[in-house]
C-alpha positions in Angstrom: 61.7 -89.3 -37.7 59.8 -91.8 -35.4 57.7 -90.2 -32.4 56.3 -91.8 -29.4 54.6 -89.8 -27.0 54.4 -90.1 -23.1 51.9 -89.7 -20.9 52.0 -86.6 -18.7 49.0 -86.3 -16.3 51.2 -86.7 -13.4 52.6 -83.0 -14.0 49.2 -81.8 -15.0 47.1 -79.5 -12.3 44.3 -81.2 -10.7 41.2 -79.3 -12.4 37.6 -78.6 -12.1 35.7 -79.4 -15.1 32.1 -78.3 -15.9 30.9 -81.6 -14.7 33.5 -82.4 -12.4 34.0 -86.1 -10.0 30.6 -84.5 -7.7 28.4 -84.4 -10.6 27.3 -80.8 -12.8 28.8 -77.8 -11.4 28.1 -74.5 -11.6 29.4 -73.0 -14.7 32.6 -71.1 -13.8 33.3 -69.6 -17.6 30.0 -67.4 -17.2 31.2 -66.1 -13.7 33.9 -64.4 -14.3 32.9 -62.8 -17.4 30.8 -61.0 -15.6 34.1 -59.1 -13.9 35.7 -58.1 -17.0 32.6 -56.6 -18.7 32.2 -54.4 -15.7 35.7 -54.4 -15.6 36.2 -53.0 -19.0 33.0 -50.9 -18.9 34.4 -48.7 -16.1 37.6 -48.7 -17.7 36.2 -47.8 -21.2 33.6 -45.4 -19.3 36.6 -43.3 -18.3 39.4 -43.5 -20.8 38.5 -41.2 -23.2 37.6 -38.4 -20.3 41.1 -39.2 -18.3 42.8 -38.2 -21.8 41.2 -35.3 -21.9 42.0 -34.3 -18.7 45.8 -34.7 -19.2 45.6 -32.6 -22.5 43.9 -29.9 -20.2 46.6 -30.5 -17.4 49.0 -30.0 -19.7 47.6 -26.9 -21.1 47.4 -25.5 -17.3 50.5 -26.6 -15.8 53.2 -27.9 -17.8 52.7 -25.0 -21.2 51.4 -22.6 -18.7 48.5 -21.1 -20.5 45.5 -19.7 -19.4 42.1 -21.7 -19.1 40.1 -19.1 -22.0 43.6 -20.2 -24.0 43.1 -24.3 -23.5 39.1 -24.1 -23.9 40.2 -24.1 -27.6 40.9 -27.6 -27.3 37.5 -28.0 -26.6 36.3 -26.5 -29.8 35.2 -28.7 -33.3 36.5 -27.9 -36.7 39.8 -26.3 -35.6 41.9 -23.1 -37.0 44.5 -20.8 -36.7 45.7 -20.6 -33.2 43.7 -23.6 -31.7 45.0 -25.8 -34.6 48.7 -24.6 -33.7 47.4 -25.3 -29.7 46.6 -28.4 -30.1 49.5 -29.8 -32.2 51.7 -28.1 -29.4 49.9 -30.1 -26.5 50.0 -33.3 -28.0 53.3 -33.1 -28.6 54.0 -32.6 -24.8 51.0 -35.0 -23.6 53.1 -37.4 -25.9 55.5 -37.8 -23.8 53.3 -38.6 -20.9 51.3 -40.8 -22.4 54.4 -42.9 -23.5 55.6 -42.5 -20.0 52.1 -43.4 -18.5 52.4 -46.9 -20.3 55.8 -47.9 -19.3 55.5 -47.2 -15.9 52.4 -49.0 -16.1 53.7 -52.0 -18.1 56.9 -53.3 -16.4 55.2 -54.7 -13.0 53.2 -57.0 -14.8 55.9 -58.1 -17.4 57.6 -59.2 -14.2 55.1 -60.6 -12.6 54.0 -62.4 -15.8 57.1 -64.6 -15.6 56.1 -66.1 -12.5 52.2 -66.2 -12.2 51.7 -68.9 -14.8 53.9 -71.9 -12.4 52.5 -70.3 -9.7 48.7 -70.3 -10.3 49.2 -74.2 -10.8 49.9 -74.5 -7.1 48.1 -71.7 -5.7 45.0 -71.6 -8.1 43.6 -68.9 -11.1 41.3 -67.1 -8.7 44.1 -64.8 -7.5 45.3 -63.7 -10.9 41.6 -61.8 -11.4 41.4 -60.4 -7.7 44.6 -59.1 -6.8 44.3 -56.9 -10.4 40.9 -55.4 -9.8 42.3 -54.6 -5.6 44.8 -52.4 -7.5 42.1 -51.2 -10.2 40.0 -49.7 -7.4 42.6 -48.0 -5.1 43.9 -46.5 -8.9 40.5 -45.3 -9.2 40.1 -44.1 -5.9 43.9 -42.0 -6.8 42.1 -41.0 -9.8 39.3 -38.9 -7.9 41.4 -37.3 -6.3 43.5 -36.4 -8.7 40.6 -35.2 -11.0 39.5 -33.1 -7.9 42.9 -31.1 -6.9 43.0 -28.5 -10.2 46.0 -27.4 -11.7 47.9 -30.7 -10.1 50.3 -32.3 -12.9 49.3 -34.2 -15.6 52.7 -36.3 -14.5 50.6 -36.8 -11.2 48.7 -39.4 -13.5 51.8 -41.5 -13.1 51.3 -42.4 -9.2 47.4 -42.9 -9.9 47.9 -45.7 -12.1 50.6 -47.6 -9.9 48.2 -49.5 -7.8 47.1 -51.4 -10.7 50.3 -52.1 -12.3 52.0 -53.2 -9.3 49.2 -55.8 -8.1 49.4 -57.6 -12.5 47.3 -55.1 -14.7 45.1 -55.9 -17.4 47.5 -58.8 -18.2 47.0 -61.0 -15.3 43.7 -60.4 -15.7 43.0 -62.2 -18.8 46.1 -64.7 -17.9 43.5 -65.6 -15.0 40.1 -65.6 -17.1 42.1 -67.5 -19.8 43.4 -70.0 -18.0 39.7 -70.5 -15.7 38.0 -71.1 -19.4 40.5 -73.6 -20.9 40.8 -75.3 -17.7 36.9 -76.2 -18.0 36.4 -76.1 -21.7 37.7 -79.8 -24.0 39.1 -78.6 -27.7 36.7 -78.5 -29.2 34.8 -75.6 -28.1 37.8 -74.0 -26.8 38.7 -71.3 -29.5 34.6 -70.0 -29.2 35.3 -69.9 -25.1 38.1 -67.9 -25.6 36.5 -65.8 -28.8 33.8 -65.2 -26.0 35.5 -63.9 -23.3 37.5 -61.3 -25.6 33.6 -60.3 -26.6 32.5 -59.9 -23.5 35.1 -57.5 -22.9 34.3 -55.7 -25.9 30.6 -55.7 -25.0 31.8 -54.4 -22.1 34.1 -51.2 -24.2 31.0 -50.7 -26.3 28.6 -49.5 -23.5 31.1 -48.0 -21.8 32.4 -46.0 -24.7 28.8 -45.2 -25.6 27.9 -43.6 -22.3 31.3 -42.1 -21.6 30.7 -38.5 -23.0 27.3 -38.5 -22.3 27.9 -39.2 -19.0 30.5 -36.8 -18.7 28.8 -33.6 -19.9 26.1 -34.4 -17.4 28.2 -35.3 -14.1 31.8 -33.8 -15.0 35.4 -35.5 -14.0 35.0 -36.2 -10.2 31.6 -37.6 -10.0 32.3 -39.9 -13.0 35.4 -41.3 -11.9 34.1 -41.6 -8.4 31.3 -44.3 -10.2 33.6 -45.6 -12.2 35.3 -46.6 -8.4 32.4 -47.6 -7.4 31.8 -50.1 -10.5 35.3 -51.5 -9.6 34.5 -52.0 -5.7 31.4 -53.9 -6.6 33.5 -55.9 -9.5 35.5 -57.3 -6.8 33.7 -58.1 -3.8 31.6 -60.1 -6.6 34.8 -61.7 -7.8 35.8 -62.7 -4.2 32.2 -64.0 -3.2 31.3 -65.6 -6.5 34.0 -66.8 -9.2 35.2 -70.2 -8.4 38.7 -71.5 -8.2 38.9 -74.2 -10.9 42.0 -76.1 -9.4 40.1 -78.8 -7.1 42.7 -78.5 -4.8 44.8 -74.9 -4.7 47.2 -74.4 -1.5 46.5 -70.7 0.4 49.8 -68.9 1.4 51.3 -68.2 -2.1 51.6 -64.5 -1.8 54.8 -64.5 -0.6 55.8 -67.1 -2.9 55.6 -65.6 -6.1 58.9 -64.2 -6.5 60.4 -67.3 -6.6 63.6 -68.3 -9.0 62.1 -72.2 -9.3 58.9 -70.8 -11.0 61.2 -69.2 -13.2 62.6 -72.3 -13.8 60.0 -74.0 -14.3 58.5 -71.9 -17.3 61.3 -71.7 -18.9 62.2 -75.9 -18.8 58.6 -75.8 -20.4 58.4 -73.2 -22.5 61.7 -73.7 -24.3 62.6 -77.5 -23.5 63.6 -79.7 -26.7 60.3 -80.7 -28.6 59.2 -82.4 -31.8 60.6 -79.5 -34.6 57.9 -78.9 -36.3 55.9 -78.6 -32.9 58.6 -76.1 -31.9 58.9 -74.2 -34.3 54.6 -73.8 -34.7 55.4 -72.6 -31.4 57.8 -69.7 -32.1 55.8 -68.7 -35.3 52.3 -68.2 -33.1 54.2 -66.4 -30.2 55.9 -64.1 -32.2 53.1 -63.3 -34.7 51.3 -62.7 -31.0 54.1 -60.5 -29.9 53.7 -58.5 -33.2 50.0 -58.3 -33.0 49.9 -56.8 -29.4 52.6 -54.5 -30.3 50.7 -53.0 -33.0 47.6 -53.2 -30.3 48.9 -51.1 -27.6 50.4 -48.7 -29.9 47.9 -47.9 -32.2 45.5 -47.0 -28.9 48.2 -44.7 -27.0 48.2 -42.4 -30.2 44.7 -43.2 -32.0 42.6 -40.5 -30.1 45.5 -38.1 -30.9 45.3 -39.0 -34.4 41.6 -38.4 -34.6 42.0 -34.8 -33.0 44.7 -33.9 -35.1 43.4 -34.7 -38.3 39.6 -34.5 -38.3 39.6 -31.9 -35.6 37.5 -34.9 -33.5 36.0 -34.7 -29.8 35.2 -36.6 -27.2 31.6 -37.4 -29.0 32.7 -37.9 -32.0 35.7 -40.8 -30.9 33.7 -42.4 -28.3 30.9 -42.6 -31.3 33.6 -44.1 -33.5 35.2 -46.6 -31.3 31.4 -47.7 -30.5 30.8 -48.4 -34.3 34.2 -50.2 -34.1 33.4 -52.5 -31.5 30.2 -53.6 -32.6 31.9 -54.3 -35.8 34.0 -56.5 -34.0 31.5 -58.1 -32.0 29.7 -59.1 -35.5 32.8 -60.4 -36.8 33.6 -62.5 -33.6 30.1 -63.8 -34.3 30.4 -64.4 -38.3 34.0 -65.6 -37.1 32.6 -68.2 -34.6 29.3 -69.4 -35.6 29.8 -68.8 -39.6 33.2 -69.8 -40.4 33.6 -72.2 -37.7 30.5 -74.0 -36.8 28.7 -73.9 -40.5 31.5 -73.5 -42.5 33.6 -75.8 -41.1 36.7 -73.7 -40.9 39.7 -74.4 -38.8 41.3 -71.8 -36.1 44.4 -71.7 -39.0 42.5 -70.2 -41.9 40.3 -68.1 -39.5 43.7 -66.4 -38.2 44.6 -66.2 -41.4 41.3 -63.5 -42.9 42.0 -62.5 -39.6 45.2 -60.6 -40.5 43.8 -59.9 -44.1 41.2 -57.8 -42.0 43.6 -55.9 -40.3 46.0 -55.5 -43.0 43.1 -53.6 -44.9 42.2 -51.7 -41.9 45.5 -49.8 -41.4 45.8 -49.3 -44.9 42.2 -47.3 -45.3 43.2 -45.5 -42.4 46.7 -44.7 -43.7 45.5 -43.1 -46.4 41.8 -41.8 -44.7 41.2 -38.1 -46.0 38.0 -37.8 -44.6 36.0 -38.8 -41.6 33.7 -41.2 -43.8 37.2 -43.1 -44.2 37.7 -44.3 -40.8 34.3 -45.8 -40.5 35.1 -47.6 -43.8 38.2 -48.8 -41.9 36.3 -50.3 -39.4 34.6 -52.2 -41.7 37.1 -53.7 -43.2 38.6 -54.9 -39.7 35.3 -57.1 -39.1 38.0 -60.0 -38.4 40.7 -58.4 -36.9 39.8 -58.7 -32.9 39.5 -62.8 -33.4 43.7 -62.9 -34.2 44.8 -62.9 -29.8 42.3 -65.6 -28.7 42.9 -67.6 -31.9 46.5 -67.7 -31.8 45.7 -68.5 -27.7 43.7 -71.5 -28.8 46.0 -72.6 -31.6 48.8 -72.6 -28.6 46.4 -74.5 -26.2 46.1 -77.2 -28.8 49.6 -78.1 -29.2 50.3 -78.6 -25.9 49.9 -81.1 -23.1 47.4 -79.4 -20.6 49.6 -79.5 -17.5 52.0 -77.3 -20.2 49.4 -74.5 -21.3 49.0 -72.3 -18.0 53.3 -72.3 -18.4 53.5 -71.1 -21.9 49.8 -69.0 -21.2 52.3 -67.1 -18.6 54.9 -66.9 -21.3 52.6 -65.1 -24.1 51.1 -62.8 -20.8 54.5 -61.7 -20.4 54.7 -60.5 -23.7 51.7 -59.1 -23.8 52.6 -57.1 -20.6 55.8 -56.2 -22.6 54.2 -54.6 -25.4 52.8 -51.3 -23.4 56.3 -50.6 -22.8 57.8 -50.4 -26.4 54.8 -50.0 -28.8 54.0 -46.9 -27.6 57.5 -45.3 -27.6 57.8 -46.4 -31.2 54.5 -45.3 -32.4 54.6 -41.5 -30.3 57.9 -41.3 -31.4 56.5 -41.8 -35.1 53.8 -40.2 -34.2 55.3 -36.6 -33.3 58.0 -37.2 -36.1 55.0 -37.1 -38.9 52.4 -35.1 -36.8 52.8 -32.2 -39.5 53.4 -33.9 -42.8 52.1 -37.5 -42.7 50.2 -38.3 -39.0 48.7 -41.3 -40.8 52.0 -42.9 -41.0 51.4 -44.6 -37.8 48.9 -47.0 -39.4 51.5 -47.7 -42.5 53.8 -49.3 -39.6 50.7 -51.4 -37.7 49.9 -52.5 -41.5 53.4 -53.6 -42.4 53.5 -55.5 -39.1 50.7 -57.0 -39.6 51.7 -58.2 -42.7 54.5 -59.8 -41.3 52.4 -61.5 -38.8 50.8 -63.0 -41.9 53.5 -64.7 -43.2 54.2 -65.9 -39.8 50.7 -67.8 -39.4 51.1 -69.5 -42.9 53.8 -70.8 -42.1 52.5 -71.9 -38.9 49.5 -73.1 -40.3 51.4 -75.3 -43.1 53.7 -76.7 -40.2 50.6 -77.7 -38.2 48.7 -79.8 -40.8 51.9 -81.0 -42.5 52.4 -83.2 -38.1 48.3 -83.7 -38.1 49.0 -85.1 -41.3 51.4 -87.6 -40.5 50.9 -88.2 -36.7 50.3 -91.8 -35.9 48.6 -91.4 -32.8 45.0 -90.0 -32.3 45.5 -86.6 -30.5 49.1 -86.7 -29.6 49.3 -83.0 -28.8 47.8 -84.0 -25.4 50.2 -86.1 -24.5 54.1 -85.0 -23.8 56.1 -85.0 -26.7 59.5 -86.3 -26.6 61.9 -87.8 -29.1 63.1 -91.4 -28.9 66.4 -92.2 -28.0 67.6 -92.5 -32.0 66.0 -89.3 -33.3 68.4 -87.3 -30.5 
């Protein structure tokens, strides 16, 4: 099959580079990284505490016990009658969690179908402000909340609303994603993207680290009254400070988002006729992505539950866990990057690939973990797991003509936002079904999954270098591709 490949810069976005037409710019990647460490510190600062809450507001108000009854929960090395209280309350704060994430999740699958078109007109800056707005007025529902006792746990639900209906987490990292590959060549694209993913664990690690400690000394209001704080002073430095990459991006696209031609226009991009083996590299990354966040935002919505339940955990001792677990993962983003990639010479492909190997292991310890020790040798074995999302991102980016990426970047956002909805259905569901018996089973699911996203990336991975192979061209993957008049 003969190939010729067309030019497409007139469809491209006019962007900023790190050394743009005016000479050296300021460095926009290290700006807004800044945002999602503190946006991910706050977050990660309060997490842990806001479950706890909603197990005691479930205690209170929806199982109607008394508060010397629920401080049981608050006990280590559970038995007897706390052990059966605490299986009963996560089986009711099940069902809110799973609730909690849909109604947080559907806003910005929505929204994800649109933004990606859009932020080539109207700019990236947008998709990181209008997010961390609705993070602050959630956090400023979220003091009150904590303050009025013996309100709901379901109250929770209108807290978090703000949030999801101005894009979530999603069109966060749709906008710092897009910023950092509009100013980043290939080449040092997949450590850009590794990077931002590490800031935001850098920025989960001292979060998780301080979050109990902070709590015993302040208590619920005061700490989520700084944690609102931390987002106000995230976003007027956003506003002031990140720059908007597209050189020239129009003002007045608020109202313009919900529009049927964007819709259009991500879909004649993201699913127009292509090269076949381009097309189907495509399908195999996206869905192994799909998979991958499923698994993701499962795991987390029952992981703390897990821990409780089977190791008779507390806050202490799971914020201690996911801190060694992060800066596991910030080592293996760092083996990943500068090992691997920069000595070692390895390709995104094969990275991806130990990637999944990590994870695979990971569930599988976890599965079978009998003892605390277990999960710590889990974490271990995950080193490479985190480096799979912005891999995969970067393996996407590199396929594509760059006026195409920010379309199909909107495309893998909207599944990402699409996740929250059914992982954690599927995993509380499996979750409460195996709570007595087998509550490990969760991770026998994530590990199967993972498995399969395995197989997907091999594929993927053969397709790619079988085209590099035989491509004619130097670096046709920049260009449009399109097939001559005889191959259709």
């Amino acid at each position: 099959m003969s190939l010729n490949f067309n030019n497409n810069e007139e469809l491209e976005p006019l962007i900023r580079s790190s050394h743009g037409p005016d000479g050296p710019r300021r460095s926009v990647w290290l700006a807004v990284e800044l945002p999602l460490f503190l946006l991910l510190f706050s977050s990660s600062l309060t997490d842990t505490v806001t479950y706890n809450l909603l197990l005691y507001r479930t205690c209170i108000v929806e199982l109607e016990y008394n508060s010397t009854t629920c401080a049981l929960l608050n006990i280590l090395n559970k038995t007897g009658e706390a052990k059966d209280l605490e299986t009963e309350v996560q089986s009711e704060a099940s069902i809110l969690v799973t609730t909690i994430s849909v109604f947080s999740s559907i806003m910005p699958a929505v929204l994800a179908v649109f933004l990606g078109s859009w932020s080539d007109k109207y700019g990236r800056k947008p998709l990181v402000v209008w997010p961390l707005f609705g993070q602050f007025l959630t956090a400023v529902l979220t003091v009150v909340f904590s303050a009025v006792q013996y309100l709901s746990a379901y109250w929770f639900i209108l807290c978090i609303m703000p949030f999801a209906m101005l894009g979530g987490f999603s069109t966060i990292m749709l906008g710092a994603n897009l910023i950092t590959t509009d100013i980043t060549n290939e080449e040092d694209r997949s450590f850009r993207l590794a990077l931002i993913q590490g800031c935001g664990f850098a920025g989960v690690l001292t979060g998780t680290i301080g979050s109990s400690y902070v709590y015993d000394f302040i208590g619920y209001v005061p700490l989520f009254t700084l944690s609102a704080a931390i987002y106000f002073f995230t976003l007027l430095y956003t506003i002031v400070l990140v720059e908007e990459t597209l050189v020239i991006a129009e003002r007045g696209g608020l109202c313009k988002i919900f529009n049927c031609n964007l819709i259009k226009d991500m879909a004649r991009t993201c699913f127009k006729k292509r090269y076949l083996s381009i097309t189907a590299i495509l399908t195999l990354l996206i869905t192994a992505f799909a998979i991958t966040m499923f698994c993701i935002f499962g795991i987390s919505a029952v992981d703390y539950l897990f821990t409780r339940q089977k190791f008779q955990w507390l806050l202490k001792e799971y914020s201690t866990f996911c801190a060694v677990n992060i800066i596991i993962g910030l080592v293996g983003m760092y083996i990943g990057m500068s090992f691997f990639q920069s000595y070692c010479k390895m390709s995104d492909g094969m990275l991806l690939i130990l990637s999944y190997v990590s994870s695979i292991c990971d569930a599988t310890v976890r599965s079978l973990s009998q003892k605390s020790w277990h999960l710590y040798l889990a974490g271990m074995m995950s080193i490479l797991g985190s480096l799979s999302p912005p891999l995969i991102r970067s393996q996407i980016s590199k396929v594509l003509p760059k006026g195409e990426i920010a379309k199909m970047y909107s495309l893998v956002s909207c599944v990402e936002a699409v996740m929250p909805i059914f992982a954690p259905i599927l995993f509380n569901w499996a979750y409460y079904c195996t709570l007595v018996v087998f509550p490990g089973f969760i991770y026998v699911i994530s590990g199967g999954l993972f498995t399969v996203c395995l197989v997907l990336v091999i594929f993927a991975n053969i397709l790619y270098y079988r085209v590099v192979k035989n491509r004619s061209q130097i670096n046709p993957f920049l260009e449009e591709d399109v097939c001559t008049e005889n191959d259709q």
